[in-house]
ZAGUNU-929201 format. One line per field, with one value per atom (N, C-alpha, C, CB): residue in three letters; chain; atom name; x, y, z. Coordinates in steps of 0.001 Angstrom, whole numbers, plus 500000, padded with zeros to 6 digits. Atoms other than C-alpha are relative to their C-alpha. Glycine has a CB too. Layout:
<nodes>
code = [ala, ...] .
unit = [A, ...] .
site = [CA, ...] .
east = [X, ...] .
north = [Y, ...] .
up = [Z, ...] .
</nodes>
This chain:
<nodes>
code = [unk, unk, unk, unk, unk, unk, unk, unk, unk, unk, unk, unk, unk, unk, unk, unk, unk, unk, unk, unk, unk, unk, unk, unk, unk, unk, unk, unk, unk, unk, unk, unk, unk, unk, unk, unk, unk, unk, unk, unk, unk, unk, unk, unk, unk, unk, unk, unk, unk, unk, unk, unk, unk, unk, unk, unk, unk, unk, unk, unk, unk, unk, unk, unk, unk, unk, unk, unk, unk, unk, unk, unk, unk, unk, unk, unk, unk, unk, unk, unk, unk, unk, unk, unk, unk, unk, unk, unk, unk, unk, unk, unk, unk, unk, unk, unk, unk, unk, unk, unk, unk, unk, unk, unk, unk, unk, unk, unk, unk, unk, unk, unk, unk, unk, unk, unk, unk, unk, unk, unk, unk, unk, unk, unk, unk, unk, unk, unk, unk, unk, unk, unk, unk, unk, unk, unk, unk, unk, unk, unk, unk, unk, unk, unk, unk, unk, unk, unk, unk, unk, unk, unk, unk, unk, unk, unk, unk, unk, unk, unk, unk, unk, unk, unk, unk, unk, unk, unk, unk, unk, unk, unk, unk, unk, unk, unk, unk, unk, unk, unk, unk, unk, unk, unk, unk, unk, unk, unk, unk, unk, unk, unk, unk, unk, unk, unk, unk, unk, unk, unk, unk, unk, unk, unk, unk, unk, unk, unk, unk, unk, unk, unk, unk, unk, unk, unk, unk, unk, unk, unk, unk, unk, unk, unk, unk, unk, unk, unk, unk, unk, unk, unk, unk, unk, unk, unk, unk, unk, unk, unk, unk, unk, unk, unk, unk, unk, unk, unk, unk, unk, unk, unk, unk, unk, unk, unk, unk, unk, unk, unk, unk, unk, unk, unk, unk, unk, unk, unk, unk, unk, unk, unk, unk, unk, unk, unk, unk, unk, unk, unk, unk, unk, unk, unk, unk, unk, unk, unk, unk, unk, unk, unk, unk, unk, unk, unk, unk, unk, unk, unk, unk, unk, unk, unk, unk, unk, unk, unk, unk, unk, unk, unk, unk, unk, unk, unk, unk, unk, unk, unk, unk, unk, unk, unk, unk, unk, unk, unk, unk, unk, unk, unk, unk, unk, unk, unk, unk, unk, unk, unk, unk, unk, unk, unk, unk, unk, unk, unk, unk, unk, unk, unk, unk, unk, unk, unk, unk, unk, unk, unk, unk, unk, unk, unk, unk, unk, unk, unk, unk, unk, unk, unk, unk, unk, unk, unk, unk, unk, unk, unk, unk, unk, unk, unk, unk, unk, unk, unk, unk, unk, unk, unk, unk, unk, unk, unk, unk, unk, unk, unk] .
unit = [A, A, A, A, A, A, A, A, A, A, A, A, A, A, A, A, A, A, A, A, A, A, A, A, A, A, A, A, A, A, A, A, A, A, A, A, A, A, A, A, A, A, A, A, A, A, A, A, A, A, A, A, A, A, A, A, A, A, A, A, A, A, A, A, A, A, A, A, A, A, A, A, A, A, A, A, A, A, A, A, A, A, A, A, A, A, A, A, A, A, A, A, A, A, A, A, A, A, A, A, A, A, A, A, A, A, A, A, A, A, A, A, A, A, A, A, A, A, A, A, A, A, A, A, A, A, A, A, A, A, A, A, A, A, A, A, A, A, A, A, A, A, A, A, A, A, A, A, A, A, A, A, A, A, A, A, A, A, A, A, A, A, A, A, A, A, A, A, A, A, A, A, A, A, A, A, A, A, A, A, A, A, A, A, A, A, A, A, A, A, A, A, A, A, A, A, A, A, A, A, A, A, A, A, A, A, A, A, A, A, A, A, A, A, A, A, A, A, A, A, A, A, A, A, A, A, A, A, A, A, A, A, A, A, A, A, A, A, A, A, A, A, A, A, A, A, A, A, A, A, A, A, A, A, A, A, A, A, A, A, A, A, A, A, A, A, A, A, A, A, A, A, A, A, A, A, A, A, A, A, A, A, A, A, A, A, A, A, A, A, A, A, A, A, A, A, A, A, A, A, A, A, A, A, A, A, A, A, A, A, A, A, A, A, A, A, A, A, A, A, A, A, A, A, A, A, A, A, A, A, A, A, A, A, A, A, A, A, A, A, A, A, A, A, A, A, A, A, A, A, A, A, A, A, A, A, A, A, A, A, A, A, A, A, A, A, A, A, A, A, A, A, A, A, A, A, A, A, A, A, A, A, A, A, A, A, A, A, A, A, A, A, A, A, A, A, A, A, A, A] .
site = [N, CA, C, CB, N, CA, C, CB, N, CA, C, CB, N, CA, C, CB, N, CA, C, CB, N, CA, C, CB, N, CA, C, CB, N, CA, C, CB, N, CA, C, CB, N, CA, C, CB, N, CA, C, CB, N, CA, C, CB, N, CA, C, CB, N, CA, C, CB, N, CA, C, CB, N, CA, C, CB, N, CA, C, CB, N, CA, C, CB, N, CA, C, CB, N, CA, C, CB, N, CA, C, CB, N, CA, C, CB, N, CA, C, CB, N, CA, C, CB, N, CA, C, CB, N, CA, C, CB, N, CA, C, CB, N, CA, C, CB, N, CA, C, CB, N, CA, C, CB, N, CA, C, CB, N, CA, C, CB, N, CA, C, CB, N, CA, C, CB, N, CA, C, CB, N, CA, C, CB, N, CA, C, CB, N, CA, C, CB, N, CA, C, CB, N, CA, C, CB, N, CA, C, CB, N, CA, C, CB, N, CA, C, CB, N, CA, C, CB, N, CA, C, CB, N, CA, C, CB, N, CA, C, CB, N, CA, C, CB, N, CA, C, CB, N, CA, C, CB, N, CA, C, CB, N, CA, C, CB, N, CA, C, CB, N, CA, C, CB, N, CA, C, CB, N, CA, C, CB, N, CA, C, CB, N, CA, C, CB, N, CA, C, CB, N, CA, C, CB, N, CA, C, CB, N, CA, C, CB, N, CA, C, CB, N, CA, C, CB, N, CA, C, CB, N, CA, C, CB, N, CA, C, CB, N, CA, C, CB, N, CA, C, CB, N, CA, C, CB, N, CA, C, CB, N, CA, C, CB, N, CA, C, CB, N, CA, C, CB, N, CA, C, CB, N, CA, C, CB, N, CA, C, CB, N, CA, C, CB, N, CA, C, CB, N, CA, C, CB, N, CA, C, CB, N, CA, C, CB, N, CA, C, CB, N, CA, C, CB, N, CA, C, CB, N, CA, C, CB, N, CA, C, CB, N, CA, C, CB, N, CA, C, CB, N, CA, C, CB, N, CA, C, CB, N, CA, C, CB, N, CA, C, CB, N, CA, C, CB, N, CA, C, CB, N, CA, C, CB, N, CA, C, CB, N, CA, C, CB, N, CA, C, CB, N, CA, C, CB] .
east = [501114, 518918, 498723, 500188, 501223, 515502, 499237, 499157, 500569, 512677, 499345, 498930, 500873, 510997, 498447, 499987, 501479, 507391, 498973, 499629, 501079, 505456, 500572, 499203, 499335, 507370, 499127, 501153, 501043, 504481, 498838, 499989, 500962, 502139, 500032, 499951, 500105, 501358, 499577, 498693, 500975, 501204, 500018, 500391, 500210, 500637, 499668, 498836, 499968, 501426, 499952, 501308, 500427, 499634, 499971, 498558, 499696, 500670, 498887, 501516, 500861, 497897, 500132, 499490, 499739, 499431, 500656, 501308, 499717, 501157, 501888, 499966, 498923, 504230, 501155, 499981, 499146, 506204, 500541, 499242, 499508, 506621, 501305, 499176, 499191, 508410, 501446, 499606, 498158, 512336, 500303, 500728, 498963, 515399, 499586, 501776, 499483, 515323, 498688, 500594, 501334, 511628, 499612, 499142, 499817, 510847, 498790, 500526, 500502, 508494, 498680, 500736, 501174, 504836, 499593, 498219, 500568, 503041, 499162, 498712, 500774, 500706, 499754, 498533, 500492, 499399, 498727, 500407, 501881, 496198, 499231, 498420, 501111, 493367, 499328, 498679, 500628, 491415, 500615, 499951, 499718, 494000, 499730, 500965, 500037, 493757, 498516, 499493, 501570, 489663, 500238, 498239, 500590, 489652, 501122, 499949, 498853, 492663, 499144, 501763, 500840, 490283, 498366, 499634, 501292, 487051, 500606, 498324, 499814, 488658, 499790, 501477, 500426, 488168, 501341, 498385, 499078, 491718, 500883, 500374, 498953, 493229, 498921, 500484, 500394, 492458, 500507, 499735, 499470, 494303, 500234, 501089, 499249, 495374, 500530, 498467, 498829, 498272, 500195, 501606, 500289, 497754, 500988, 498135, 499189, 501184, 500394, 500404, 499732, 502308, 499343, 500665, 501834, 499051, 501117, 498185, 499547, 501146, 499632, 501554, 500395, 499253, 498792, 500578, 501433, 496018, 499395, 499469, 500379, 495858, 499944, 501007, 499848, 496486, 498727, 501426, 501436, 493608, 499162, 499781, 501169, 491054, 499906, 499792, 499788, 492018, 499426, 501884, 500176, 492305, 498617, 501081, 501526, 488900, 499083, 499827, 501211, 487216, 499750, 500372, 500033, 488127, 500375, 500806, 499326, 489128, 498684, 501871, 500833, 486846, 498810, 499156, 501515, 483813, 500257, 498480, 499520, 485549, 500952, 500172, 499949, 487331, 499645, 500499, 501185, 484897, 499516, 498726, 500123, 483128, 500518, 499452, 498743, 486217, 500378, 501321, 499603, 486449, 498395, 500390, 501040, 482608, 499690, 499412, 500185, 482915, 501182, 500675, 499283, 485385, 502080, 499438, 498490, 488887, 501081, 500032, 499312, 491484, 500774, 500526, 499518, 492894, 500972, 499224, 498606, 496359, 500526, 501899, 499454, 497503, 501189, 498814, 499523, 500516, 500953, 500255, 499877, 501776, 499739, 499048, 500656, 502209, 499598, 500507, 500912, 500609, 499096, 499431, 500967, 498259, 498540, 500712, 501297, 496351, 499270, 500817, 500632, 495596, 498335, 501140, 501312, 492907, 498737, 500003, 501511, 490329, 500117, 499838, 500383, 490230, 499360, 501108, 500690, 489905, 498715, 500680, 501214, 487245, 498508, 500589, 500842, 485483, 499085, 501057, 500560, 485557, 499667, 500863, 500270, 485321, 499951, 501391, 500786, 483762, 501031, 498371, 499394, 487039, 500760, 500511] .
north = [499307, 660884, 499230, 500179, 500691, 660071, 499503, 500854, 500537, 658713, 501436, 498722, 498982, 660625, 500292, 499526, 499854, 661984, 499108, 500962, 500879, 659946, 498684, 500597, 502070, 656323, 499425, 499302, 500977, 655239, 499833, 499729, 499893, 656249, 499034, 501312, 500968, 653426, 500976, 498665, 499475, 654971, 499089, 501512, 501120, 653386, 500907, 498814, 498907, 655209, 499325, 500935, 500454, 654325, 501044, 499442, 499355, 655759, 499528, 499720, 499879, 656126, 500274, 500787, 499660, 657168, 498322, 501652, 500693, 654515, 499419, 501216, 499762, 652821, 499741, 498428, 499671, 653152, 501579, 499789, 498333, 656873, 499980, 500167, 499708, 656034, 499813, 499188, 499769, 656637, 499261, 501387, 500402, 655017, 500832, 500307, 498785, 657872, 499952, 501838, 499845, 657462, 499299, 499909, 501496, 655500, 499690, 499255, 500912, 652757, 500264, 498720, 500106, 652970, 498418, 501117, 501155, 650229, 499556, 500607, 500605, 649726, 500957, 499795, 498856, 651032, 500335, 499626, 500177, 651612, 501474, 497887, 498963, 654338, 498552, 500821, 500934, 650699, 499806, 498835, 500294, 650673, 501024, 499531, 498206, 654473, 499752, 501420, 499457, 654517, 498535, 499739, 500954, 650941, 500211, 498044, 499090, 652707, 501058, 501023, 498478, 656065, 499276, 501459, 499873, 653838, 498743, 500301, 500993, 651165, 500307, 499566, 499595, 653794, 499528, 499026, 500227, 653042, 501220, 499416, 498190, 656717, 500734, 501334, 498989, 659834, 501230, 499982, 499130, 661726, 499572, 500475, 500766, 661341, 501590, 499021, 498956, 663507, 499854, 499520, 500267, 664150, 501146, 500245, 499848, 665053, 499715, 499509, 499975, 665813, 499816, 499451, 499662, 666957, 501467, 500835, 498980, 669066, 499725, 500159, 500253, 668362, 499794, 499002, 500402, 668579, 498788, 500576, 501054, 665184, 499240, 499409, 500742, 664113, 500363, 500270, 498921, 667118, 499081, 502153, 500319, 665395, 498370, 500167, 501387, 661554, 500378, 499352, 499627, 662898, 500602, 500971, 499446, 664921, 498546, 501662, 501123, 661983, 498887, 499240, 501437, 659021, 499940, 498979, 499424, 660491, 501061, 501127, 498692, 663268, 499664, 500883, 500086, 661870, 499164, 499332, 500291, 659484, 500312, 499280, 498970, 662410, 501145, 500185, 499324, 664390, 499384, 499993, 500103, 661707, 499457, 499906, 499993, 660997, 501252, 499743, 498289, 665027, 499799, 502515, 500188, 664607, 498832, 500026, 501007, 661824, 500551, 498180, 500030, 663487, 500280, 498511, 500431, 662890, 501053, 498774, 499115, 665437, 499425, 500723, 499791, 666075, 501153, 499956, 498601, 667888, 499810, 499568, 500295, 668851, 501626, 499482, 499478, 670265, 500554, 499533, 499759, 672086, 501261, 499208, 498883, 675056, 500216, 500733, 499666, 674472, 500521, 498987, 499100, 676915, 498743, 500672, 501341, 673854, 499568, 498232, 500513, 672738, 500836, 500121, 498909, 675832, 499630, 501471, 500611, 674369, 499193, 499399, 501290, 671294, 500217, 499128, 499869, 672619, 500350, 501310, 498926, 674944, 498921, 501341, 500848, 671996, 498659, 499373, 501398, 669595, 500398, 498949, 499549, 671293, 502055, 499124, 498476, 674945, 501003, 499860, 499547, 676472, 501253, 499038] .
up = [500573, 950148, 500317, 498489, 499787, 951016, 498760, 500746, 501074, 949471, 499358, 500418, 500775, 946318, 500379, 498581, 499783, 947117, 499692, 499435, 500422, 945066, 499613, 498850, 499887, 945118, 500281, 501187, 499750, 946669, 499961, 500722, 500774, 944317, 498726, 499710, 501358, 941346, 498751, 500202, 501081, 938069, 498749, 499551, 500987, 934533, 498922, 500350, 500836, 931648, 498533, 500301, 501489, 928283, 498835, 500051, 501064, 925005, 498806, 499705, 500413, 922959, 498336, 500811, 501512, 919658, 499824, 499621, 500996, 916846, 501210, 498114, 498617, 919564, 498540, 501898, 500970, 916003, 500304, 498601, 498811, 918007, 500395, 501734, 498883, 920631, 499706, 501127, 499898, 920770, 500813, 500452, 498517, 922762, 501041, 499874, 498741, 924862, 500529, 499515, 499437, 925820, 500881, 499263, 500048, 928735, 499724, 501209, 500527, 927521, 500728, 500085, 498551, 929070, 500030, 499750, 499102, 930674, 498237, 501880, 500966, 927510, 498239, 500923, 501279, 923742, 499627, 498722, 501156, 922255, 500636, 500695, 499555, 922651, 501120, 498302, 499291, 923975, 501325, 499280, 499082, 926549, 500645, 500052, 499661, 927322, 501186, 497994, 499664, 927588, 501435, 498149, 498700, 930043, 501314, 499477, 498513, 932423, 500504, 499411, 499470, 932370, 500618, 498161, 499184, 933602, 500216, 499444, 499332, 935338, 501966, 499403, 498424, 938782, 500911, 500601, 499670, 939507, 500699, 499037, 499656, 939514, 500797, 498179, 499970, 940678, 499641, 500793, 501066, 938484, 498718, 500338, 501606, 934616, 499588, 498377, 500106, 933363, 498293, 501081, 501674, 929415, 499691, 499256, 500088, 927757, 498410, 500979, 501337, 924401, 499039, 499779, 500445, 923021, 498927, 502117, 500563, 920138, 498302, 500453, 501418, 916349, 499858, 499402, 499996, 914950, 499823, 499228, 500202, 913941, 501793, 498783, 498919, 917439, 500980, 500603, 499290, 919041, 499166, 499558, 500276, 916869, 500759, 498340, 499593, 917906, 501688, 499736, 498624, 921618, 500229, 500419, 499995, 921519, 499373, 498755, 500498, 919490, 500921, 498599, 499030, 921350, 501265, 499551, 498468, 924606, 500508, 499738, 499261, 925198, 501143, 498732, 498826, 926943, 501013, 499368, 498747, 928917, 501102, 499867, 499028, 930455, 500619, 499970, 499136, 930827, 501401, 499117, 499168, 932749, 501070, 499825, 498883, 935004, 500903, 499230, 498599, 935946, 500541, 498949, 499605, 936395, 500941, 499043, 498905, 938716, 501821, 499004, 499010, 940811, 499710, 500566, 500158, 939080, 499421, 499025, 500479, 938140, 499237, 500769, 500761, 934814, 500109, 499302, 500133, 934228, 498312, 501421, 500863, 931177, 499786, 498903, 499975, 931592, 498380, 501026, 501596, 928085, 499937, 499000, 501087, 926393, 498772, 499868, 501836, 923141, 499914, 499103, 500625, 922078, 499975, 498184, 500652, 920183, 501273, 499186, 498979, 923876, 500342, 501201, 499425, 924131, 499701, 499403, 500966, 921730, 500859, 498236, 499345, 923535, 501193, 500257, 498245, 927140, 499729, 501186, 500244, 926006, 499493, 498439, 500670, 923900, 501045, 498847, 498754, 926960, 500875, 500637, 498648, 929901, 500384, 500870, 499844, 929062, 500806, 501028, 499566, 930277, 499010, 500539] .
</nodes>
């Protein structure tokens, strides 16, 4: 079997909520904090960020509060945001951040 597509892409996956969260079954990211979140999103490292399990209002306000403007200006510099999800709750947000 060959290699996977993106093997030789670096990613770095910071969990942003309480890491009292995370399960066995989860794997582990690279770091915790919103502080780690915001200096990964303007460190100019990526060119993508992949925002995932965006399902509670307590979590939409955290994510919009302390997240919002430094992904704004990450799509405004150039950088693509995915947020793959069907939660409803996701609609307010797009709409709030990026007039969609």
């Amino acid at each position: 079997m060959g290699q996977r597509p993106f093997d030789g892409h670096k990613s770095y996956r910071v969990w942003c909520t309480d890491p009292s969260h995370l399960s066995s079954r989860d794997v582990s990211p690279d770091a915790f904090g919103i502080d780690n979140c915001v200096a990964e999103i303007e460190s100019g490292k990526y060119h993508a960020i992949i925002v995932v399990d965006f399902s509670n209002d307590e979590d939409k306000e955290n994510f919009e509060g302390y997240l919002g403007d430094h992904l704004q200006k990450f799509a405004a510099a150039g950088g693509v945001i995915a947020f793959p999800s069907s939660e409803s709750i996701l609609v307010s947000s797009l709409k709030q951040l990026f007039d969609v």
